[in-house]
C-alpha positions as a Markdown table, in Angstrom:
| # | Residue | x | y | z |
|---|---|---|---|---|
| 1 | Unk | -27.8 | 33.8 | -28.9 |
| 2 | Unk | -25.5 | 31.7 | -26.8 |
| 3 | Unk | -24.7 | 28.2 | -28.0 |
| 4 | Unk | -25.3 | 25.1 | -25.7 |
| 5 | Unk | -23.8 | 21.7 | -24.3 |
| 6 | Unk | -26.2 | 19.8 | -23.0 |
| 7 | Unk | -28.9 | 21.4 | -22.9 |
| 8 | Unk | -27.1 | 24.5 | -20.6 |
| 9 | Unk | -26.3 | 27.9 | -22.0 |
| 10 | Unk | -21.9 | 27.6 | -22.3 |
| 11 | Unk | -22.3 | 31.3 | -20.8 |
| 12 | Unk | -24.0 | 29.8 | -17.7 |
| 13 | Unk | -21.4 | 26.7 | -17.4 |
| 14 | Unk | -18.8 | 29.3 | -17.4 |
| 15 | Unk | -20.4 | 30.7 | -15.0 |
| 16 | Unk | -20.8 | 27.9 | -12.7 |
| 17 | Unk | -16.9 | 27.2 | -13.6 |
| 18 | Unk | -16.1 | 30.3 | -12.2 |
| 19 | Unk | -17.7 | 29.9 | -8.8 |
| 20 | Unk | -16.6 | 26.8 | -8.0 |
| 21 | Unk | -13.1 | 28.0 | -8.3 |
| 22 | Unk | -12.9 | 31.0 | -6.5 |
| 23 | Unk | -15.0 | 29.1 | -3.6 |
| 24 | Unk | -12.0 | 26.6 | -4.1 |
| 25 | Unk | -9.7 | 29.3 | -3.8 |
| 26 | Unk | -11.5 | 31.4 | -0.6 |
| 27 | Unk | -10.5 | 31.0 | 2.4 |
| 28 | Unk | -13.9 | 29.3 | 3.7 |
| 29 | Unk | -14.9 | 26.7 | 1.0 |
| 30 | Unk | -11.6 | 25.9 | -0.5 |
| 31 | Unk | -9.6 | 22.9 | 0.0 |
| 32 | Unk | -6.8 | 22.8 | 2.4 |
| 33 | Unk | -3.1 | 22.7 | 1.6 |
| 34 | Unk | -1.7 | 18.9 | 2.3 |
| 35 | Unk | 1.9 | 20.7 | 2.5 |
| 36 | Unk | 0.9 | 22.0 | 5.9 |
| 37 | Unk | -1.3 | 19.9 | 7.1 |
| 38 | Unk | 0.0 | 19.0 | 10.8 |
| 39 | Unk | -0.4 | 15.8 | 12.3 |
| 40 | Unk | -2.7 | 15.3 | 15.2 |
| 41 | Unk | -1.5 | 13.7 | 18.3 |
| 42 | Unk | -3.8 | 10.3 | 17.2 |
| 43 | Unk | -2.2 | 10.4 | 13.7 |
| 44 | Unk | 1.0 | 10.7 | 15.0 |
| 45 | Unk | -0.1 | 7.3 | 17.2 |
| 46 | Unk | -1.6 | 5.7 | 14.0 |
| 47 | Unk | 1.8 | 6.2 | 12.1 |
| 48 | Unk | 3.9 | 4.8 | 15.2 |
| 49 | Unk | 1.7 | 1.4 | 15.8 |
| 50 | Unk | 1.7 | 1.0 | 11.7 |
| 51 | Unk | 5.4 | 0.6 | 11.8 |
| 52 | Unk | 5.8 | -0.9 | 14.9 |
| 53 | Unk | 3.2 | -3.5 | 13.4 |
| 54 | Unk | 5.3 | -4.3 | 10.6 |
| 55 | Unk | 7.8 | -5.3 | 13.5 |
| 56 | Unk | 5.5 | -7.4 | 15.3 |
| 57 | Unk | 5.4 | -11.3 | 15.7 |
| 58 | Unk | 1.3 | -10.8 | 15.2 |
| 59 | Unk | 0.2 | -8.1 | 13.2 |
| 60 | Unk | -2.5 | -6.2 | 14.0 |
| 61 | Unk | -5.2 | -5.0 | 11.2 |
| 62 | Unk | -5.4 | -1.6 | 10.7 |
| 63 | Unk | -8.8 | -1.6 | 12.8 |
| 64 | Unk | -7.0 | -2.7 | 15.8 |
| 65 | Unk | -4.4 | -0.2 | 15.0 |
| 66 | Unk | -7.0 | 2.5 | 15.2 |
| 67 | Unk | -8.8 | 1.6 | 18.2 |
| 68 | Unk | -5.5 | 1.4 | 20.3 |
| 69 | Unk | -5.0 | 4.8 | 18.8 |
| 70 | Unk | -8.0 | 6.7 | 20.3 |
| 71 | Unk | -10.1 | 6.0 | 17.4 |
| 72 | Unk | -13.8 | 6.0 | 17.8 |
| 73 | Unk | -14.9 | 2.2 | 17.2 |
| 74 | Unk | -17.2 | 3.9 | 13.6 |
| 75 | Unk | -14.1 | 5.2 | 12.2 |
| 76 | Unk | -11.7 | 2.4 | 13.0 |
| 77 | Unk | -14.1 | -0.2 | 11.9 |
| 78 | Unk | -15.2 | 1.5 | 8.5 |
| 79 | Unk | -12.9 | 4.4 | 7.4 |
| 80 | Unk | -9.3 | 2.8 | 8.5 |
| 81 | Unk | -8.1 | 3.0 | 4.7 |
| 82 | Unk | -9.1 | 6.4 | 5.0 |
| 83 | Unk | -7.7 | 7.5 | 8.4 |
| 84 | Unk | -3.9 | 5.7 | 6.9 |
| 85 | Unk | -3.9 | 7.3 | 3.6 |
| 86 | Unk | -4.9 | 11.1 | 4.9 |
| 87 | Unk | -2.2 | 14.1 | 4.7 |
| 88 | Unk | -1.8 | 14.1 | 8.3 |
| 89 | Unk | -0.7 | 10.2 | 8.8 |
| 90 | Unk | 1.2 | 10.5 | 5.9 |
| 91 | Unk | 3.2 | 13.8 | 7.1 |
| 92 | Unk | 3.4 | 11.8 | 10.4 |
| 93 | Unk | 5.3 | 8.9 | 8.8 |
| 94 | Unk | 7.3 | 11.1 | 6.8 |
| 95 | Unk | 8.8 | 12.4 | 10.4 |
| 96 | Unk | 9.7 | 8.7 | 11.2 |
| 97 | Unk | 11.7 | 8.1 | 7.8 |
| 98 | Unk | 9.1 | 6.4 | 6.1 |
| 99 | Unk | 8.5 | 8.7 | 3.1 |
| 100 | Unk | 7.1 | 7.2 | -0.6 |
| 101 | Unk | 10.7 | 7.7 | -2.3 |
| 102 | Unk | 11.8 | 4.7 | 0.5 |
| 103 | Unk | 9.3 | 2.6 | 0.6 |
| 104 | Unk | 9.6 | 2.7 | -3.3 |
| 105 | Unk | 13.3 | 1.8 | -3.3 |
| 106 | Unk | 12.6 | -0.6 | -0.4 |
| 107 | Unk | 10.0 | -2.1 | -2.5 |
| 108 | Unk | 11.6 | -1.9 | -5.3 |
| 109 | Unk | 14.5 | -4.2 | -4.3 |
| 110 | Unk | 12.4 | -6.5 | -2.6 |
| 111 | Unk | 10.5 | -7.0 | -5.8 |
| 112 | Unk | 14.0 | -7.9 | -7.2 |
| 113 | Unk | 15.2 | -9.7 | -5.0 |
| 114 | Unk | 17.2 | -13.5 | -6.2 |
| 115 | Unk | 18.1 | -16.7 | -4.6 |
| 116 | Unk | 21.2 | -16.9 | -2.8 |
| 117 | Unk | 22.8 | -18.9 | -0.4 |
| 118 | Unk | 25.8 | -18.8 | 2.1 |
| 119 | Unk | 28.8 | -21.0 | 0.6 |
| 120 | Unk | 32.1 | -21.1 | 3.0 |
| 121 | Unk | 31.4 | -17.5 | 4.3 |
| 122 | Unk | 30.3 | -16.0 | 1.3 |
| 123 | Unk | 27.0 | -15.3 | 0.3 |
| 124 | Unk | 26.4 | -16.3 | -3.3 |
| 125 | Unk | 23.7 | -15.1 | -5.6 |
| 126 | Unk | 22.1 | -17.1 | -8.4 |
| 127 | Unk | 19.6 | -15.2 | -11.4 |
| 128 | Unk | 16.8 | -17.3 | -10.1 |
| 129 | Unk | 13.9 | -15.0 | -8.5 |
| 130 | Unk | 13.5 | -15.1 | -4.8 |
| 131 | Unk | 9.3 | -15.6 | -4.8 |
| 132 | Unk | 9.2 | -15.7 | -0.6 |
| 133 | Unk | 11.1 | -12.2 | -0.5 |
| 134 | Unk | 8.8 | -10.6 | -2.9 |
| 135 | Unk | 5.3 | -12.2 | -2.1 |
| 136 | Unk | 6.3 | -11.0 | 1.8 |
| 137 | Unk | 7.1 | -7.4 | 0.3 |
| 138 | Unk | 4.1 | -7.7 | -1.9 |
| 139 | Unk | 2.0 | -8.9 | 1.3 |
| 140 | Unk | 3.4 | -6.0 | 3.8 |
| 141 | Unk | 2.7 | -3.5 | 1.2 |
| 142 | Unk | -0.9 | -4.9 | 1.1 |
| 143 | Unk | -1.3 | -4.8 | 4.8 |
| 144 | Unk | 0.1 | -1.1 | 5.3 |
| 145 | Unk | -2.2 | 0.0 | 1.9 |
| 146 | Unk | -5.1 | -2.2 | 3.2 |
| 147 | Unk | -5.3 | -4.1 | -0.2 |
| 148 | Unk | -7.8 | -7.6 | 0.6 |
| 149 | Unk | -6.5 | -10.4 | -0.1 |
| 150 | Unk | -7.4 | -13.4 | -0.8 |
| 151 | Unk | -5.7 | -17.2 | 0.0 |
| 152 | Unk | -5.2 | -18.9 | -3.2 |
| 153 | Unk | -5.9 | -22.9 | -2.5 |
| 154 | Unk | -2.7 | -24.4 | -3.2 |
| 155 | Unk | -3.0 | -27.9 | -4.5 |
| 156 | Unk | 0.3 | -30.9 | -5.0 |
| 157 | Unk | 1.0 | -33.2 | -7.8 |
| 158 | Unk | 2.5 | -36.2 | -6.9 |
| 159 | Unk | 3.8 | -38.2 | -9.8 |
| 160 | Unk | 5.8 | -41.3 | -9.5 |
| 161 | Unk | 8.3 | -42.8 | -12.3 |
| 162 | Unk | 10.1 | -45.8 | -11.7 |
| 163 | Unk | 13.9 | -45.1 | -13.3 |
| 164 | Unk | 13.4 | -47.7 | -16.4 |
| 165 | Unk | 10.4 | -45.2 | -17.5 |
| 166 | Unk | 12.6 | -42.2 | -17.2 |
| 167 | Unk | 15.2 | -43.8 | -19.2 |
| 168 | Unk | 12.5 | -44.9 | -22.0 |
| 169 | Unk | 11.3 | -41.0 | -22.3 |
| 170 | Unk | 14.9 | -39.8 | -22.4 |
| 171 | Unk | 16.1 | -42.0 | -24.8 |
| 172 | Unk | 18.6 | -43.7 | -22.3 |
């Protein structure tokens, strides 16, 4: 007598185990190598417009991007996440130099990035974080994985002390 999990003979599960990978292993129902995946003529469009986009004064979403690209209007209104992250986009970035290991050290050092400031031809760094540099790297990388965001409301505190009250709460 077999022994079960959940219910199902194990016999029967190995069974079932054993199908679904040979039929993942045949040449009909298996899954497709990503190593030689070629790009299409649209995904090699796709990759172009993303990093000319990242160039441009006004950026277009990746919906636009897709539409100028021969897309039909289904796929490039709900599947554009899709259409950028697949093998074939990817492999056609890759032939423009934009592979993961560079946009990692790219990132990388824009996530780094301090505070400097020209002085008398010289360009001077302090240890103070540079938060424009790496909310735009932050935001590109966003844009280009398709990431939502959202505008936080940014709100000002104005607070006025006349110099005789700063001298009392320093001690002056």
């Amino acid at each position: 007598m077999s022994t079960t999990k959940g219910g199902v003979p194990v016999d029967k599960l190995d069974i079932v185990a054993k199908r679904r990978e040979a039929r993942e292993h045949s040449s009909r129902g298996g899954k497709k190598s990503n190593e030689n995946t070629k790009p299409t003529e649209r995904q090699r469009r796709v990759a172009k417009m993303l990093i000319e986009n990242e160039k441009a004064e006004k950026p277009k979403t990746q919906t636009q991007i897709l539409r100028d690209a021969g897309y039909a209007e289904a796929t490039a209104a709900t599947k554009p996440g899709i259409v950028v992250a697949s093998p074939g986009v990817r492999k056609a970035l890759a032939e423009w130099g934009f592979t993961p290991e560079r946009v990692n050290h790219v990132l990388n050092e824009a996530l780094d990035a301090k505070q400097g400031a020209w002085f008398k031809g010289e360009y001077h760094t302090s240890d103070e974080a540079d938060h424009k540099v790496r909310l735009a790297a932050t935001s590109t990388l966003g844009d280009f994985a398709g990431i939502k965001k959202y505008q936080v409301e940014q709100r000002s505190v104005n607070v006025n002390i006349d110099g005789k009250d700063l001298a009392d709460m320093l001690g002056l």
